[in-house]
C-alpha positions as CSV (number, residue, x, y, z in Angstrom):
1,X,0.0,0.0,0.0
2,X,1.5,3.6,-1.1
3,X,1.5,6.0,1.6
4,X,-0.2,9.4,0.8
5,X,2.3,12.4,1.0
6,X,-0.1,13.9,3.8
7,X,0.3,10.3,6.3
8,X,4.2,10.3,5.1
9,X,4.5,13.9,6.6
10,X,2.9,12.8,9.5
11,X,4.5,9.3,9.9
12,X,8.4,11.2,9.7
13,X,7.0,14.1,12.1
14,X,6.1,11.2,14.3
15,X,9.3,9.3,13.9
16,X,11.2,12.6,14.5
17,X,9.2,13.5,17.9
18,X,10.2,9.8,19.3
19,X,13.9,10.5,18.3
20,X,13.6,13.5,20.3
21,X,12.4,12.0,23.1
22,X,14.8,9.0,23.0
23,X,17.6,11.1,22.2
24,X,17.6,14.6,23.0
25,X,19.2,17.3,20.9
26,X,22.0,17.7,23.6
27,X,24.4,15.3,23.7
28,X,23.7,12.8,26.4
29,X,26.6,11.8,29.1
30,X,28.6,8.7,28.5
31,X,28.5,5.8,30.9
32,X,30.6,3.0,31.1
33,X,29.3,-0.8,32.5
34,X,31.9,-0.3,35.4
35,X,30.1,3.0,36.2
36,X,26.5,1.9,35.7
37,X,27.4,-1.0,37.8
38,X,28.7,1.6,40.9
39,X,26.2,3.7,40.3
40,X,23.2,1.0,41.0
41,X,25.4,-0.3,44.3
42,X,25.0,3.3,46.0
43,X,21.8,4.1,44.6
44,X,19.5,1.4,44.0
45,X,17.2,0.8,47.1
46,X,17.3,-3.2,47.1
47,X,21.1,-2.5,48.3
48,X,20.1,-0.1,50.9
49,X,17.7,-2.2,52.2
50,X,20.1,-5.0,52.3
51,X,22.7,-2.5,54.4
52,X,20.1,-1.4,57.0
53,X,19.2,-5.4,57.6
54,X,23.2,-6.0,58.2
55,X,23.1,-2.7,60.7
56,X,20.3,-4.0,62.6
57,X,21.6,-7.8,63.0
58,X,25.0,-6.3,63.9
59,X,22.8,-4.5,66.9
60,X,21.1,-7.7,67.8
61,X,24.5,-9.0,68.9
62,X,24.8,-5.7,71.3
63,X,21.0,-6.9,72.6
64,X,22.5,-10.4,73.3
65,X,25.2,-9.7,75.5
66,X,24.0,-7.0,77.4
67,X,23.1,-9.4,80.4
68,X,27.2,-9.5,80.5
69,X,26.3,-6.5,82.4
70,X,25.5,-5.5,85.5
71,X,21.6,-3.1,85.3
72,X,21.4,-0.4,87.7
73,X,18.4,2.0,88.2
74,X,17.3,5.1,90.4
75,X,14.3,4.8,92.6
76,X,12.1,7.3,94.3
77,X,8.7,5.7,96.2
78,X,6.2,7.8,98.1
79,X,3.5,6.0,100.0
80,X,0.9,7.0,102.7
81,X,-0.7,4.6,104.7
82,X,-2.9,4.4,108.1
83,X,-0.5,4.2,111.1
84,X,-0.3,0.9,113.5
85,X,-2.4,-0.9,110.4
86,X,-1.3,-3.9,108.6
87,X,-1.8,-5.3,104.6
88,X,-4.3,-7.7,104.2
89,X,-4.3,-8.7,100.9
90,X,-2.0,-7.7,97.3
91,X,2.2,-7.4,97.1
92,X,3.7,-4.8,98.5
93,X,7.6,-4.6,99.7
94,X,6.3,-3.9,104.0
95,X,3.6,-5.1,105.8
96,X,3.1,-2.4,108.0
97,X,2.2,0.6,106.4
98,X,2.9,4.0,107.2
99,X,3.9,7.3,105.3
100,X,7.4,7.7,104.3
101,X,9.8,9.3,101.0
102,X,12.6,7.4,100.3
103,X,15.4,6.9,97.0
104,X,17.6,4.5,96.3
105,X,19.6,2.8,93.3
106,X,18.9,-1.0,92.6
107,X,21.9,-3.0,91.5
108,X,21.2,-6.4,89.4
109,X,23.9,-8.7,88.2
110,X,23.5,-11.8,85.9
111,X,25.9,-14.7,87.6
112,X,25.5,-17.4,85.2
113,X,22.4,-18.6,83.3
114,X,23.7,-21.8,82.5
115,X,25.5,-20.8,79.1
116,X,22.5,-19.5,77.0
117,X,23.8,-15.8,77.0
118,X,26.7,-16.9,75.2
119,X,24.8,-19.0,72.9
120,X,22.6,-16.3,72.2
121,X,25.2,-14.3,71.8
122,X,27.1,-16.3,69.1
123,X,23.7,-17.0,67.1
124,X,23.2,-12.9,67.1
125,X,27.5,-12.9,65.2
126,X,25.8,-15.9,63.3
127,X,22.9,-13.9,61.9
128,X,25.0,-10.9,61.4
129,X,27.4,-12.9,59.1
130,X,24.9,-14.1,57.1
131,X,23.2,-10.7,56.8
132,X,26.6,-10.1,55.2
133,X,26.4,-13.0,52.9
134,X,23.0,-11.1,51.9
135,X,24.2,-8.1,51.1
136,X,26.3,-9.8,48.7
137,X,23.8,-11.6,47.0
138,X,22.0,-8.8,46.4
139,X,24.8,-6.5,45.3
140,X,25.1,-9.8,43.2
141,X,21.3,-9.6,41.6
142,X,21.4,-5.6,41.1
143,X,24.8,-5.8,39.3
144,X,22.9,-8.6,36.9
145,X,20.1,-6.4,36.2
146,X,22.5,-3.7,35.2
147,X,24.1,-5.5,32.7
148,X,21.0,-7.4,31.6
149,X,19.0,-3.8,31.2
150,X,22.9,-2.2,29.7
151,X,23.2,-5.2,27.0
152,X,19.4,-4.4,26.6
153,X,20.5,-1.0,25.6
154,X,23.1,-1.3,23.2
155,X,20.9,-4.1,21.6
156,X,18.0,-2.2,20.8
157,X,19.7,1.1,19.2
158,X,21.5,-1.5,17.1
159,X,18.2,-2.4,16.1
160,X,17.4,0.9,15.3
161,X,20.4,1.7,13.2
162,X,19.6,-2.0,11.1
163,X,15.7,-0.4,10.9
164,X,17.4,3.0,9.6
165,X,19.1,1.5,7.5
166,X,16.2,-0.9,6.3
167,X,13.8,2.1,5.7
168,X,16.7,4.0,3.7
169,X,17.4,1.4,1.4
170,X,13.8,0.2,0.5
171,X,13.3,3.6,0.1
172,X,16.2,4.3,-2.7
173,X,14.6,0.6,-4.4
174,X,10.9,2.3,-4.2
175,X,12.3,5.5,-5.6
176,X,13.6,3.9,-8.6
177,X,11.0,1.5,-9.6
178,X,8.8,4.8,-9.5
179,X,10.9,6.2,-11.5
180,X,11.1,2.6,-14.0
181,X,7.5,2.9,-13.8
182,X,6.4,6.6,-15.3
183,X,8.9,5.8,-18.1
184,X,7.0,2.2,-18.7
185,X,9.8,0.1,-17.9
186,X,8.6,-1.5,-14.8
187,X,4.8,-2.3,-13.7
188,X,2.7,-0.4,-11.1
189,X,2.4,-3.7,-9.4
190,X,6.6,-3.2,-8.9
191,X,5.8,-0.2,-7.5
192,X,3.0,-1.4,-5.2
193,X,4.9,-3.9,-3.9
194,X,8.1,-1.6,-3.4
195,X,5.8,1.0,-1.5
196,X,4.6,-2.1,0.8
197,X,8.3,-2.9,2.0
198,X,8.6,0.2,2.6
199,X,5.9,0.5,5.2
200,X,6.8,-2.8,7.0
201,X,10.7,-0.8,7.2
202,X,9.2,1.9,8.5
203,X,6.7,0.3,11.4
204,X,9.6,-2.0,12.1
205,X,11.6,1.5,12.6
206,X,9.1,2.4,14.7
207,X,8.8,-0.8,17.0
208,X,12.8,-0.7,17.4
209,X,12.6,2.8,18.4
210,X,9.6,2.0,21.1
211,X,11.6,-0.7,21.9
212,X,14.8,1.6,23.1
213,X,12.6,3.8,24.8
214,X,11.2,0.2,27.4
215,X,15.2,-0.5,27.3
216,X,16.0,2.6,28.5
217,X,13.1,2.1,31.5
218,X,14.8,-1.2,32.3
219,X,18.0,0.7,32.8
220,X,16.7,3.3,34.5
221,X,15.2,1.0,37.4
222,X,18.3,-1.3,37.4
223,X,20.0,2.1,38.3
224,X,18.1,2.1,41.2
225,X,16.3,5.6,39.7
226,X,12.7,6.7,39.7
227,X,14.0,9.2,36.7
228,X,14.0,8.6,32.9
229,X,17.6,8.6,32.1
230,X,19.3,9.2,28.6
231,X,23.4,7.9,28.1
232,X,25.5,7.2,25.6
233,X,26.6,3.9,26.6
234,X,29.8,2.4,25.6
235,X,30.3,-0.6,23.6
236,X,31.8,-3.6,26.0
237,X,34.6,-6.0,24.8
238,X,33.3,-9.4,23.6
239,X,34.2,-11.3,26.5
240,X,36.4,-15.0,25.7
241,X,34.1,-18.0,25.1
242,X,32.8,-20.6,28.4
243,X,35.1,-22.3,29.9
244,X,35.2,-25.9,28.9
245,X,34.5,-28.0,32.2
246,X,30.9,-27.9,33.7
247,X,32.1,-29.6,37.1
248,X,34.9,-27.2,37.7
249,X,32.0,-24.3,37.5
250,X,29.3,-25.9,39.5
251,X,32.0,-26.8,42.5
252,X,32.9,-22.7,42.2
253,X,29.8,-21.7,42.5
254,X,29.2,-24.0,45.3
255,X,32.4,-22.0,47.0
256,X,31.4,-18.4,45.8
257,X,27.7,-17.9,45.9
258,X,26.9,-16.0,48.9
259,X,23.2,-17.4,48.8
260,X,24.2,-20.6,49.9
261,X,27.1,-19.0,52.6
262,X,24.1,-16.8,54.3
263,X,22.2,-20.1,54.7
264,X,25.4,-22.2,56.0
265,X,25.7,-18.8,58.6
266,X,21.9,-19.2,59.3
267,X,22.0,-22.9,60.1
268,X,24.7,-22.2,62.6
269,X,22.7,-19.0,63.9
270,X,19.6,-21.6,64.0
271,X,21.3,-24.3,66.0
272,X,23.2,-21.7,68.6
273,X,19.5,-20.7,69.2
274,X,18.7,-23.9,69.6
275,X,21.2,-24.5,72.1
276,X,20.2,-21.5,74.2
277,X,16.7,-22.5,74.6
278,X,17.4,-25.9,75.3
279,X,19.7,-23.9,78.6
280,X,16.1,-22.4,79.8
281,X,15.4,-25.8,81.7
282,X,19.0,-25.1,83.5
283,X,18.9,-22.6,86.9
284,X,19.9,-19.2,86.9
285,X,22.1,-17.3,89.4
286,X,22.2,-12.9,89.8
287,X,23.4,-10.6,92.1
288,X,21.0,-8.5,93.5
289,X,22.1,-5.2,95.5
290,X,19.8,-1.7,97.0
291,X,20.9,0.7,98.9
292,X,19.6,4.2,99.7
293,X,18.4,7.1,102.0
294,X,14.8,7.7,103.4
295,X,14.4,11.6,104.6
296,X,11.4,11.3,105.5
297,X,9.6,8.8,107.6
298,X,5.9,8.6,110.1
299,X,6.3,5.6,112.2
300,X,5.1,5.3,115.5
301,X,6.8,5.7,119.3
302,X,9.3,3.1,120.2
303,X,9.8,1.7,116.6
304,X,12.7,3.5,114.7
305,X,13.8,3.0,111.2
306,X,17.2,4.3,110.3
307,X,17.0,6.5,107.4
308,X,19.6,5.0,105.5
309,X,19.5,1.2,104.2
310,X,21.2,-1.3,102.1
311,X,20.9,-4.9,101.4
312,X,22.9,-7.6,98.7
313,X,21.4,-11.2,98.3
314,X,21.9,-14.0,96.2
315,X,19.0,-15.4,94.0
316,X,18.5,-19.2,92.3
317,X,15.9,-19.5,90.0
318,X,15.3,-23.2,89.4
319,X,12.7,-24.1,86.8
320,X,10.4,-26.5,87.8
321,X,7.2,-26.8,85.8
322,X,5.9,-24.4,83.5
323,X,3.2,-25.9,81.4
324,X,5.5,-27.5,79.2
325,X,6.9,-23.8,78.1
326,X,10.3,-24.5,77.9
327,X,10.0,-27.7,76.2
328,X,7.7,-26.5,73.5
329,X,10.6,-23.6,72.8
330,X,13.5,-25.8,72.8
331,X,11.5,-28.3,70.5
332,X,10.4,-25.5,68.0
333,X,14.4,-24.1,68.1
334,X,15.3,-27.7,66.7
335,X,12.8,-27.8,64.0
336,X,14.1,-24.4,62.6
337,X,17.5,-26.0,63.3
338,X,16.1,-28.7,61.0
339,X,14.9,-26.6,58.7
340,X,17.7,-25.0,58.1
341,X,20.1,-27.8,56.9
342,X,17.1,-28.4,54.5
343,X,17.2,-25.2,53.0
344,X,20.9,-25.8,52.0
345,X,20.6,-29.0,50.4
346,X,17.8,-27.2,48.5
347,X,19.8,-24.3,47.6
348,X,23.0,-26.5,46.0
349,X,20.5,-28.0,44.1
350,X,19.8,-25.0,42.9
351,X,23.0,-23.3,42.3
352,X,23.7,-26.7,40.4
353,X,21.0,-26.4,38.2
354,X,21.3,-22.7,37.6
355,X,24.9,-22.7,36.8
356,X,24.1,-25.9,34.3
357,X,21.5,-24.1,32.5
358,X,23.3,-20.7,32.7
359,X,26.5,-22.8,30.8
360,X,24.3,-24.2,28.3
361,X,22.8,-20.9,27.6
362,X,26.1,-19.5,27.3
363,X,27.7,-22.3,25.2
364,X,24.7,-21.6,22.6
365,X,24.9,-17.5,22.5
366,X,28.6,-18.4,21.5
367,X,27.7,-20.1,18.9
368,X,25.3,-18.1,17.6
369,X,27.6,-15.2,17.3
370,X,29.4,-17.5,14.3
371,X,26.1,-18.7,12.6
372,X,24.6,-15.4,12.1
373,X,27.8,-13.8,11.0
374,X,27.7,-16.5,8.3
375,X,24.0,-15.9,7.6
376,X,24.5,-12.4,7.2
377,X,27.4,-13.0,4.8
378,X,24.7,-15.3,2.7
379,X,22.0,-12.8,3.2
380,X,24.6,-10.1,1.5
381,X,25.3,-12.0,-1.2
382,X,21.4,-13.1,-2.2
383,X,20.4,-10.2,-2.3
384,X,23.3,-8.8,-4.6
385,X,22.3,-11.1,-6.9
386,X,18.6,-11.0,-6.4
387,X,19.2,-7.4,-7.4
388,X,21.2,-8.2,-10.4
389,X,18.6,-10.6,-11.7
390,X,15.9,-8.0,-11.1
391,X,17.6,-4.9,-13.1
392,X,18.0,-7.9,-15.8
393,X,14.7,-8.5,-16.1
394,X,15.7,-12.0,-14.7
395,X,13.0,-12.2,-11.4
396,X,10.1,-10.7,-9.8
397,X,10.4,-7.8,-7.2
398,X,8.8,-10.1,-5.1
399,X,12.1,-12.0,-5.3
400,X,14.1,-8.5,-4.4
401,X,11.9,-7.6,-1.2
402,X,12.7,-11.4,0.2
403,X,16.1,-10.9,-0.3
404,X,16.2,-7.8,1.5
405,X,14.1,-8.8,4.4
406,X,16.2,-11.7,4.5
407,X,19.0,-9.4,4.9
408,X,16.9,-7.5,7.7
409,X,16.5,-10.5,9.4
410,X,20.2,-11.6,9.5
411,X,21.4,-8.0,10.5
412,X,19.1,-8.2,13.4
413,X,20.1,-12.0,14.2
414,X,23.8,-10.9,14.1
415,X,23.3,-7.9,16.6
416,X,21.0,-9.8,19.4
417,X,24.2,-12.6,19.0
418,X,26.1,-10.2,20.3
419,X,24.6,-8.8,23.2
420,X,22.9,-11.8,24.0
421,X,26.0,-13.8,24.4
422,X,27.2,-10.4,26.4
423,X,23.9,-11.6,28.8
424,X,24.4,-14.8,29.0
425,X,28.2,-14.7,29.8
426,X,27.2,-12.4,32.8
427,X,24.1,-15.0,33.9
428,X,27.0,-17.1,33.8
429,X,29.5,-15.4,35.9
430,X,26.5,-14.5,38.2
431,X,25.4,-18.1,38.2
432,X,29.2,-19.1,39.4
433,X,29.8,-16.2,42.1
434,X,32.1,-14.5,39.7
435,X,29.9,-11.4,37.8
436,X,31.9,-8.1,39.8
């Protein structure tokens, strides 16, 4: 179908406003992958996140071993009561009550509770290593979305240049067949059909430009930005082809992945835990020491109370029965204990079969990168001579326009070989604990 002059106006002022917006008439900043990649680490909010759960596990520890030390408080008590009465009923430090104003400090000292401080404590460093560990993986996953949403990039302007260069061409071939055609050397149907390739160049043209605009999105948010963001990126290095042993990777992975070190940390954490509440059952000895000054005091005649005072005693706290309390916790510590281990062997599973499928994918984008280079060399030459044969008289246009979306095709299936090996190497090194 021929496009009219006034829809070709409108289609290039329409292609011309998405330029603008994809690439604004200043020139945009250059970024690197090495700077993307720092940029998303101190920006991006999964990171953050990640930090501020590593700060609060390291204050956990703090929490657990403050019964190392001794707790003392400041106490003011005010009372009235009726003289020469006594308490009947309720808890209350005297029995005899009577006004009085008195302060004091309270001293309380944690002797030994049978070892579950320290456990507690060491699950607390346990936790905090493994919120370490987590940080890692998620610096991990963020630095894979940056170079998933950079490759995404580069892939889609290449796109663009193939469509620009798609639309030009079918263009200069529509042009001339026109031009065949007033002077009755070539049928209207040729020029139909040449106006129809041109169209599909053009929509394609627009699709690939669309397409860079969602890349740039997908960048933008791998960035860790709530802005639309514009850069000239820089082309990467093709990085060397996979490595040749599948075992070797899958054992480094099992070595480097901090998913499955933050779990090992956790199953430690879990069964430290599990030691301390199985310690609950055990007695517990503290210090207990008051001391203080009472200025003011109503008792009656020949009863004194000396206005200062101070005491120290030694308590024992011996669980005996506690509706099966204890139990129950120490039981439920074990399970998570369980648990844990479980979640290991499910997470080298995993890592095993993400680094296998990772190497597969990668071994295939390699490849790729040779067939479509040799595709595009064949596309090349088919359509040289499919044009030859049609200036000769030789073939159809219908012939031509195959030929040169054949070529379209292989252009496009060389680029995404490129960048999609790029991806796929990175899945890789991510997969093995190695993408930094």
């Amino acid at each position: 179908m021929r496009l009219k002059p006034n829809n070709r106006a409108f289609f290039l002022a329409a292609v011309a406003a998405l330029s603008v917006a994809v690439a604004p008439g200043q020139t945009p900043p250059r970024l690197t992958l090495q700077e993307a990649d720092a940029m998303a680490l101190k920006n991006h909010p999964q990171v953050q996140a990640a930090q501020n759960e590593l700060n609060a596990a390291a204050e956990q520890i703090i929490i657990n071993r403050a019964p190392y030390y001794p707790t003392v408080s400041g106490e003011i008590t005010g009372s009235q009561g009726n003289n020469l009465s006594r308490l009947g009923a309720g808890d209350i430090s005297a029995s005899r009550l009577f006004n009085r104003f008195g302060q004091g400090a309270v001293f309380n000292q944690l002797i030994t509770d049978s070892g579950r401080t320290p456990s507690l404590v060491a699950s607390a460093r346990l936790q905090s290593r493994a919120a370490e560990q987590n940080l890692s993986a998620t610096r991990y996953d963020v630095i894979l979305a940056v170079h998933r949403a950079y490759f995404g990039v580069l892939q889609a302007q290449a796109v663009v240049k193939v469509a620009q260069q798609t639309v030009a061409a079918r263009q200069l071939l529509a042009d001339q067949v026109s031009e065949l055609a007033k002077n009755n050397l070539k049928s209207q149907l040729d020029v139909s059909e040449a106006e129809v390739t041109v169209s599909q160049a053009k929509l394609m043209l627009l699709d690939a430009q669309e397409a860079v605009t969602a890349a740039y999105a997908e960048l933008a948010r791998a960035l860790g930005s709530d802005q639309a963001v514009n850069y000239q990126l820089a082309e990467e290095q093709l990085p060397p082809g996979p490595p040749s042993n599948l075992d070797d990777l899958v054992a480094q992975a099992m070595r480097n992945r901090p998913e499955l070190a933050s779990l090992e940390y956790s199953r430690q954490s879990a069964q430290k835990f599990y030691e301390a509440e199985r310690d609950l059952k055990r007695p517990t000895v503290s210090l207990v020491a008051v001391g203080g000054f009472i200025p003011f005091i109503n008792t009656p005649a020949g009863a004194p109370i000396p206005k200062e005072y101070e005491a120290v005693a030694a308590n024992v706290n011996i669980p005996v029965f506690n509706g099966h309390l204890f139990s129950a916790r120490e039981e439920a510590a074990r399970q998570r204990a369980l648990e844990a281990e479980q979640r290991i062997r499910d997470q080298q599973e995993r890592i095993s079969r993400d680094v296998r499928v990772a190497y597969s994918s990668a071994v295939a984008a390699f490849q790729r990168i040779d067939v479509t280079a040799q595709f595009l060399r064949q596309a090349a030459l088919a359509l040289d001579l499919a044009q030859g044969r049609y200036n000769l008289g030789l073939s159809s246009i219908v012939e031509l326009t195959q030929a040169q979306l054949n070529l379209t095709e292989a252009e496009i299936e060389n680029v995404g070989a490129k960048y999609g090996y790029q991806t796929q190497y990175a899945a890789l090194q991510y997969a093995i604990g190695a993408l930094h």
